[in-house]
N, C-alpha and C positions, 0 to 999 in steps of 0.2 A: 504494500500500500504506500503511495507518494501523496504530499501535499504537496500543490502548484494548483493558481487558478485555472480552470480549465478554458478550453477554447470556447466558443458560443456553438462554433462548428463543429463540435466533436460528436461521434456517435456519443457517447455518455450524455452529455446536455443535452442533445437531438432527444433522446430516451427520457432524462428524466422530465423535460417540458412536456414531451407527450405524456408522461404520466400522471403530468401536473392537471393537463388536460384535462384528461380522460377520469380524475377524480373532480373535480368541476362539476363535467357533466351529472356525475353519480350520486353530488351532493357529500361526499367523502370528505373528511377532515384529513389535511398531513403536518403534521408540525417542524414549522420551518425555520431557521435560527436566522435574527432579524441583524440585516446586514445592510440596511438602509438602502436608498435609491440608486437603482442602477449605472445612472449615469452619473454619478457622485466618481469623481478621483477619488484614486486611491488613496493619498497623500491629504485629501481634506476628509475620511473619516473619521468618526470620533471612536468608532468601537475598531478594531482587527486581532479577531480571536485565530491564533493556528500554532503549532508548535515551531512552526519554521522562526518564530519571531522578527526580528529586525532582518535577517536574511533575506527570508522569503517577501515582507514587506518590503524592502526596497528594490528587488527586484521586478515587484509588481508595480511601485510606481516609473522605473526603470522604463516599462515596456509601454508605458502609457505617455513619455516624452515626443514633444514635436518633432524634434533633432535627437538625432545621435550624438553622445556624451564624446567629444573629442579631448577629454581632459577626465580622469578619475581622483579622486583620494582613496586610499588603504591605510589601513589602522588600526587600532582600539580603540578606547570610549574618547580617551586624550584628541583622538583628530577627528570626531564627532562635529564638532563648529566651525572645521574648513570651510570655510567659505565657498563654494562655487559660484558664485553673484562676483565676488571675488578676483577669481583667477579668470573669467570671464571677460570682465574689464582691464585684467593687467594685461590677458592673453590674446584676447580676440577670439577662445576655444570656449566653444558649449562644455560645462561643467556638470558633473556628477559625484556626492559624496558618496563610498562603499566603505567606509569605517563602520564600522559593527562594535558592539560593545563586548567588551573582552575578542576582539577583533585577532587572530593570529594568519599566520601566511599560507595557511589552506585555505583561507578565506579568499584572497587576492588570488589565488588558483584559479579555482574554482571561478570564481567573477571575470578573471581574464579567461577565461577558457568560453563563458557562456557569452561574454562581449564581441570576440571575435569569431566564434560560432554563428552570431546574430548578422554582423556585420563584419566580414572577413577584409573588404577593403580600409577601412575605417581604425584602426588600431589607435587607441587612446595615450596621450600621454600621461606619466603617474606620476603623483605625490605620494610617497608611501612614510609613513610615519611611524618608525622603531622607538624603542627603547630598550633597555639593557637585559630584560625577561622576556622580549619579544618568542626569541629564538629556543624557550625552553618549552618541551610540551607538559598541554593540560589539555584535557578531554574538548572533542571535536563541539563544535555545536549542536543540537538538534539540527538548526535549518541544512546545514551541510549533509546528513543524513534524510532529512522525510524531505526535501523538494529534490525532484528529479532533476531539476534547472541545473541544480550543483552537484548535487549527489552523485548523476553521469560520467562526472570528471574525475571520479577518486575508480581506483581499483575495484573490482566487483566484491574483492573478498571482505577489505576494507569496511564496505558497507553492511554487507551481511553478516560481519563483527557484530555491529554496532546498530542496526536497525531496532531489534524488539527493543532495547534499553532505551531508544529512543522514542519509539510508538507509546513507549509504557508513560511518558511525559504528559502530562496533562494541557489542553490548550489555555492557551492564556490572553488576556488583551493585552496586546503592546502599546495599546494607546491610553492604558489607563495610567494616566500622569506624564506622559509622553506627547508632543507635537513634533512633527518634521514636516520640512519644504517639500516644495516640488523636485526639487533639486538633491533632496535626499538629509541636507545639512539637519542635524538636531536645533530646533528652537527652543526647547523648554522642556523642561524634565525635573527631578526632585531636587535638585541642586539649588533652583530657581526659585521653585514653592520654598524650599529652606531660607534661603535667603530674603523671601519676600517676607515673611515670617519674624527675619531678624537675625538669623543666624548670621553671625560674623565670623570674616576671613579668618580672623584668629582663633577662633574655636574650632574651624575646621580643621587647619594647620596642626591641630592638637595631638585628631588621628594620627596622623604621621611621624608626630614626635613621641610616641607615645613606645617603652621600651621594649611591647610587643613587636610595632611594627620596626624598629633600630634594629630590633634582633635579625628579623628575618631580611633587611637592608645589608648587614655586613655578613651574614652566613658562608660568603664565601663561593655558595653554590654558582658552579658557571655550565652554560650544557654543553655539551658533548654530541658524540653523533645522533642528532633528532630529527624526530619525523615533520619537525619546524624547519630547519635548514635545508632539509629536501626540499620542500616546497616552496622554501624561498628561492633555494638556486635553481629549482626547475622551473619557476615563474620567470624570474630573469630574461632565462634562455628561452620561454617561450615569449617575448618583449623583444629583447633581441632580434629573434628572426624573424618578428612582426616590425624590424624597424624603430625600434621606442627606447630610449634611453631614460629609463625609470631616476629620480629622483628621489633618492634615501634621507630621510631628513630623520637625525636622533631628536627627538623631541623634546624641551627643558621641563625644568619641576621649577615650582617658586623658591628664589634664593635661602630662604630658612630651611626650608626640607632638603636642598641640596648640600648645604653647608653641612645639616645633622646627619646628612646619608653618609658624607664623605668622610666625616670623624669615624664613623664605625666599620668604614670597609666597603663603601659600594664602588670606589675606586678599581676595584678589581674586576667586576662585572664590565664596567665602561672602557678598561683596556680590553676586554675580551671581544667585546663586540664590534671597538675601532678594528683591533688585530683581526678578525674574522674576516671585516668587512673589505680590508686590504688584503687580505688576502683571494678574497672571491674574487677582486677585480681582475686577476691575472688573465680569468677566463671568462669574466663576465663585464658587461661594456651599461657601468651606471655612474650616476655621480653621486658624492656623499656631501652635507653640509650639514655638521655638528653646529646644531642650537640647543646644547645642553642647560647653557648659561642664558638668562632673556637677553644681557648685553651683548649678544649677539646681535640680535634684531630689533632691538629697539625695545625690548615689551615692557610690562609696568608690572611691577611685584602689585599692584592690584587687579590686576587683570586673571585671578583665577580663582577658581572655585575652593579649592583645598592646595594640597601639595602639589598637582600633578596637571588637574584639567583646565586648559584654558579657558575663558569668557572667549565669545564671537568677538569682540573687540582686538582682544591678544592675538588670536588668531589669523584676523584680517592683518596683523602690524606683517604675521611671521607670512605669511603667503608673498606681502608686495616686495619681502626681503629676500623669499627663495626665485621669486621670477625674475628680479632683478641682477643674483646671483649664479645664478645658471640658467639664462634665458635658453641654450641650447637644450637642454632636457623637453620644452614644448613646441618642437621642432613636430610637427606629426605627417604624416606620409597623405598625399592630397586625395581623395576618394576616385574608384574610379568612374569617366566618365559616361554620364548614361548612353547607352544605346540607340542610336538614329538608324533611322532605316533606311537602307537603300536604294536611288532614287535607279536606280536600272532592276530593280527585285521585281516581280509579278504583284499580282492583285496582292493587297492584305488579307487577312482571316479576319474573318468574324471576330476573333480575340484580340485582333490588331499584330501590330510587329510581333516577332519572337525578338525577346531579348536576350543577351549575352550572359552565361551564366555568370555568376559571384566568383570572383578570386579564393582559391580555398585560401586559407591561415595556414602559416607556417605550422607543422605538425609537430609536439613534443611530448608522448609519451609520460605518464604522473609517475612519483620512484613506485619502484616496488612494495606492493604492502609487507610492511615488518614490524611486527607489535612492539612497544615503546610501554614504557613506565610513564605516567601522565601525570603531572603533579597537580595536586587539588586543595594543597595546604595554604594558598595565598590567594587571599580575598580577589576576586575580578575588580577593576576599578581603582587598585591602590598601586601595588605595584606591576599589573599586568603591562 
């Protein structure tokens, strides 16, 4: 069983409309879970119950865009208020946020595999937003398991791991305390509501400082050969040979939580990950810009939520500093052009021209499925 919305076209919908029908006529009751007006975007309802979560919901408002996304974000919750409105006006490229909350790099898999599936001439430039835990694993999401959209791009064995654990998941509304654009960017969520509330910077800041989470800051732990690094370096290579020079940006924490992270040891993590990351480039063609620190970019130690996640304000500083800074990374390959008919060809068809197929996408193969130890002991949102 997959969740994805289905086609209007599909036998399935064709079947259950006629059944909808046919109990109509009969005076038959069917109980039907109330999903508001059909012609409602995706991206302005208020209810969206499915286990796929923010996954599957962005994907769905994804497929309901005027244009094709020639500009992505990848992430975790931290690059949730990329701006796409944003990199729009620095770039001149239609924008799309796929930051996912606790977001790792089978996610940007997965999205670049179903992006250029969708649209194989069109290959997006990235924003991909790390951090020092990016690279270690923890269990896959739902949405990458029960929507076939993504689900098709991992290993067969992979999934059939991992499916019932996932089925057994209860649906849930994502929009319960939740709003997002059309554009995918998060507007509002509990952070917000906290805030509006009263909660101040400084008591957030608190979490972080707090010698639970120091502890698990300096632990030392760095990863090793993960089922995260696969999928990072085989994301690359499939950008690469769609033309795309992805855009790694290490993402900052606010100055206090950075300063406390680095007395206890997180230093060690953040050589691990420069060191990784030069080391990948031997064979892989991205560019890096460490904005660990906000005076990187200009940002404002009030520009954030707690330790770690930016305000939309912080975030527009960091976007106009990375476009500025590696205007090359949103270089993107020009679509190809449409198909005119030819004016020595015979009558047309009733269907009109035939047009030229799509360009396939460069083809790369996902790693091999190989089960991993997945760590589950550090809260999503803090230090993910």
């Amino acid at each position: 069983m997959w969740e994805a919305r289905p086609s209007l076209n599909s036998p399935r919908v064709r079947l259950v409309l006629l059944a909808l029908g046919t109990a109509c006529l009969l005076g038959v009751s069917i109980p039907m879970a109330a999903s508001g007006d059909d012609a409602t975007p995706t991206w302005k309802l208020t209810h969206y119950y499915s286990r796929g979560g923010d996954r599957s919901f962005k994907l769905d408002v994804a497929e309901e865009l005027p244009k094709v996304p020639r500009a992505v974000v990848f992430g975790g919750s931290r690059a949730m208020r990329m701006d796409p409105a944003t990199i729009r006006r620095q770039t001149g490229l239609a924008a799309f946020n796929f930051a996912f909350h606790n977001g790792h790099p089978e996610d940007a898999w997965a999205v670049t595999d179903w992006l250029l599936e969708r649209n194989p001439d069109q290959p997006p430039a990235v924003i991909w937003c790390l951090q020092a835990t990016t690279l270690a694993d923890v269990p896959m999401a739902p949405g990458l398991i029960v929507d076939k959209r993504l689900a098709q791009t991992f290993p067969a064995s992979l999934i059939a791991a991992k499916k019932a654990d996932a089925m057994r998941r209860p649906k849930r509304d994502l929009l319960s305390g939740r709003r997002f654009g059309r554009d995918g960017m998060l507007w509002w969520n509990s952070y917000d509501r906290k805030r509006a509330a009263g909660r101040t910077l400084r008591r957030s800041l608190s979490v972080y400082l707090s010698a639970k989470m120091l502890a698990r800051a300096g632990n030392g732990k760095i990863p090793g050969r993960t089922r995260a690094k696969a999928y990072f370096s085989r994301t690359l290579l499939l950008l690469n040979r769609n033309h795309i020079r992805p855009l790694i940006v290490i993402m900052p924490y606010h100055p206090t939580a950075r300063k406390a992270f680095m007395k206890v040891g997180w230093g060690v993590k953040q050589r691990h990950l420069r060191n990784y990351l030069k080391r990948l480039q031997r064979y892989r063609d991205f560019r890096v810009v460490n904005c660990l620190d906000i005076k990187t970019f200009g940002g404002s130690p009030n520009g954030f939520y707690d330790g770690a996640h930016l305000t939309a304000g912080n975030s527009r500083r960091l976007i106009r500093y990375l476009v500025h800074k590696a205007p090359g990374c949103f270089r993107v390959p020009a679509p190809a052009p449409a198909p005119v008919p030819s004016e020595t060809a015979g009558p047309a068809s009733p269907a009109g021209p035939s047009a030229s197929p799509s360009p396939s996408p460069a083809l790369v193969a996902p790693p091999a499925d190989t089960p991993v130890p997945e760590a589950t002991s550090t809260p999503a949102d803090f230090l993910e």
